[in-house]
N, C-alpha and C positions, 0 to 999 in steps of 0.2 A: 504493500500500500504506500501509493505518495504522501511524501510529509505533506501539511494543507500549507498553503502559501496565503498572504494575508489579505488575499480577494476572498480566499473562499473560506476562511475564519470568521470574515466578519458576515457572510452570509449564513454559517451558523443559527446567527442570534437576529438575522432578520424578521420580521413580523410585517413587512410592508403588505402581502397581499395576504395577512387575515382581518378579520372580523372580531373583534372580542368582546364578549359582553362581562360586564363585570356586577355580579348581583351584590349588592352589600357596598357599593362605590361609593354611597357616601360618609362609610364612617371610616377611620382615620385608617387604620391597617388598608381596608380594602380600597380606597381612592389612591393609596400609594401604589398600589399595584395596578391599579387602571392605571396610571401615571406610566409609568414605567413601563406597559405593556405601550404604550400611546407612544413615546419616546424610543420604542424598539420598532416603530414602524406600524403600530396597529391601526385600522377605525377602531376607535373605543366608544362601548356603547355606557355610559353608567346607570347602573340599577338603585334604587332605595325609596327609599318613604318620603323621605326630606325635601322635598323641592327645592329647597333655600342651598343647603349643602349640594348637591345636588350638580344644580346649576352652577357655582360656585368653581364645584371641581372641574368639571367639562367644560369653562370658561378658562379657565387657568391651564388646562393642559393647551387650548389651542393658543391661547396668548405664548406657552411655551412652542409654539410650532410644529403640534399635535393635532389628530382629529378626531374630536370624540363629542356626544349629544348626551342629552341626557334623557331618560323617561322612567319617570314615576313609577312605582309597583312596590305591591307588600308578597314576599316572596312568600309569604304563609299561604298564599290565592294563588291556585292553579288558572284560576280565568285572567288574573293579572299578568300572569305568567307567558302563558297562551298570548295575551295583547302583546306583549312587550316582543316574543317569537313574530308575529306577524307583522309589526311594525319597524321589525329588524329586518323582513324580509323584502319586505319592497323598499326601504330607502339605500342596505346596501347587498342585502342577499344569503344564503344561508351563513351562518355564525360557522367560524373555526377554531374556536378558543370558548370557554366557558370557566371562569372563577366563580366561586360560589362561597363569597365572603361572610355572607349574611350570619350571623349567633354574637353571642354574649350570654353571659350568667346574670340569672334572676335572680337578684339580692334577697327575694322572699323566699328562698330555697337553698338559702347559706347557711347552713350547721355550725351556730357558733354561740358561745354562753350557754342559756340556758334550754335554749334550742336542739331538740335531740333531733336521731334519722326517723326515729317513728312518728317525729309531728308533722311531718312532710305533709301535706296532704295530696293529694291524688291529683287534685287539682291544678297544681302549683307542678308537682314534677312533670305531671303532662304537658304543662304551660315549655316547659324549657325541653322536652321533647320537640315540640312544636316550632319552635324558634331556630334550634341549632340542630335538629334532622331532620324535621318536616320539610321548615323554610330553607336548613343551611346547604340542603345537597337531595335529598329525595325529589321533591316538586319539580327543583329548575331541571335535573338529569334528565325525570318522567317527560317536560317538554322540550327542551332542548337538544336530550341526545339523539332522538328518534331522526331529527333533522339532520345532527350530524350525521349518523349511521346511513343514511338514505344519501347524501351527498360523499361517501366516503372517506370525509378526512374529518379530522377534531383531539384537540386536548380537551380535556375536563380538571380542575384544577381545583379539588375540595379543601380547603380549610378546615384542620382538625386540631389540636391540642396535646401539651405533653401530658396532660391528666387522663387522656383517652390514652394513652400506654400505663402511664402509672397513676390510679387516682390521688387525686389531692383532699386534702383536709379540707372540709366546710362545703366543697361543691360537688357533692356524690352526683345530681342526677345530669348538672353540666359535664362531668367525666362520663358519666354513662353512656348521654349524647353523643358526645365526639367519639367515643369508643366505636358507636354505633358507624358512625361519619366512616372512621377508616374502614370497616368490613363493609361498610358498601361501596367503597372506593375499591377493593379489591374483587371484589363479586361484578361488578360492572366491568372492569378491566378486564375478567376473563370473557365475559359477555358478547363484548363488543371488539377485542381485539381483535379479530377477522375484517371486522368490516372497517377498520382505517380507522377507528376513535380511541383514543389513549385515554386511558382514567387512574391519576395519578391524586396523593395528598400532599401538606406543607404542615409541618405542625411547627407550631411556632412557640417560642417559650416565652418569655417575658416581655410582655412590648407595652409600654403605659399607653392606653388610649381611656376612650370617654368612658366604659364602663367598670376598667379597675384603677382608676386615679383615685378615688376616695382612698380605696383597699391599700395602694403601694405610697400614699405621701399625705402627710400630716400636712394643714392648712398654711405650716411656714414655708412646705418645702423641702421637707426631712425624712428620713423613710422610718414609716411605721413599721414596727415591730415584725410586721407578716410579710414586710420589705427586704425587712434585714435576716430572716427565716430564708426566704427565697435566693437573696445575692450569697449569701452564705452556700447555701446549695450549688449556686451558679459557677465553675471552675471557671470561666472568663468574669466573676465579681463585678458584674455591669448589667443592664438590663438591654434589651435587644434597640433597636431604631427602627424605627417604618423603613425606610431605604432597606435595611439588609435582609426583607424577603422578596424585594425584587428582582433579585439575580434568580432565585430560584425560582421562580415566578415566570421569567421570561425564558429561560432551561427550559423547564416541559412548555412551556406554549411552543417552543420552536420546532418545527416536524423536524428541520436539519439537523439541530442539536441533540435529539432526544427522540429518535423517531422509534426506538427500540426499548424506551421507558413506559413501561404499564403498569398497574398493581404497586406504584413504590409510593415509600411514604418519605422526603428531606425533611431532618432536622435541622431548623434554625434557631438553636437553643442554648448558643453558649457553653452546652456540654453537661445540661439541666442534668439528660436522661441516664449521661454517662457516668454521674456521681453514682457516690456509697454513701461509705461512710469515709 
């Protein structure tokens, strides 16, 4: 095999002629990676609830000299879902790229104080079912992959968790979720390998965004106590940046780069999974 010469290295990590829809693009993790997929060459399409965020991201990535829109959807809605598919399909054509950013943990489902695993109610864990495997990778797969599989090419790029390998303290039925996330990222991957669509995950380890900033920093700025639990555990004693799950992100979206990755899970965790003691 020829060594690759630096024309065809950098078409590795090309993304010019896909389509990426990014579900979950408006909150802070996932607009980085629409970002980043948009900057590697993609149409990016951003997905979320937020309008405001939303619009915001998809304005800033084309200010960056990106192309990406934005449309509304609650990834928990199969008929949203459905719109958002068919509104991808006639402004630029079947999607070749699928992130499916969408979860976070339900702070009414956090085990902590006086709070045991038996008060859970049924309710509440269903809820964060709903959110991070319903919304986070079940739904968009059920209507977006079918398209890919029928047009023969596609990555699928699920967001799952280092608690979905090993559970964490306080968020049983969010570790549960994500657990759930990567075996259906593998079960799809055997699925569909045949017909040209890759179904890969990212677990990601510590990254502050809007829904564990309370959890990881005290109101001055200082890390709370489940901060300093965590870095301690963390063999790089840092917590992650938005930026460094974009490479990985942009890896499996590229068929050149990664055209032989199915069923795998990158960790981008500092080296969380690989501590002891």
């Amino acid at each position: 095999m020829a060594a690759l010469d630096k024309e065809s290295l950098v078409k590795l990590f090309d993304l010019s002629e896909d389509i990426a829809v990014v579900i979950g693009g408006t909150g802070v993790l996932g607009g980085s990676l629409a970002e980043g997929l948009a900057m590697a060459g993609a149409k990016v399409v951003v997905v979320g609830r937020s309008t405001e965020r939303g619009e915001k991201r998809a304005h800033q990535i084309r200010q960056e000299g990106g192309k990406a829109v934005f449309i509304a959807a609650d990834a928990q809605s199969r008929e949203n879902l459905q719109s958002v598919l068919e509104e991808v399909l006639k402004a630029f054509g079947t999607p070749t790229v699928l992130v499916n950013a969408a979860g976070g943990n339900d702070p009414k489902v956090t085990v902590v104080g006086d709070k045991k695993f038996e008060a859970i109610t049924l309710e509440d864990w269903q809820s964060n079912y709903q959110l991070n495997l319903v919304g986070g990778a079940l739904l968009p797969c059920q209507v977006f992959g079918p398209a890919m599989v029928a047009n023969g090419v596609g990555s699928i790029i699920n967001i799952a968790s280092v608690s979905a390998h090993l559970p964490l303290s306080r968020v049983v039925s969010y570790s549960s979720a994500k657990a759930a996330v990567l075996n259906l990222t593998m079960f799809l991957a055997r699925e569909w390998a045949k017909s040209g669509v890759r179904v890969n995950s990212i677990t990601p380890g510590f990254f502050p965004a809007e829904q564990n900033r309370r959890l990881l920093f005290n109101e001055d700025g200082s890390p709370t106590p489940r901060a300093q639990q965590i870095l301690s555990h963390t063999p790089m004693s840092r917590f992650g940046s938005d930026q460094e799950l974009v490479g990985a992100a942009v890896f499996l979206a590229c068929r050149n780069a990664s055209g032989f990755v199915t069923g795998s899970d990158i960790r981008v965790d500092g080296g969380f999974l690989s501590q002891t003691i």
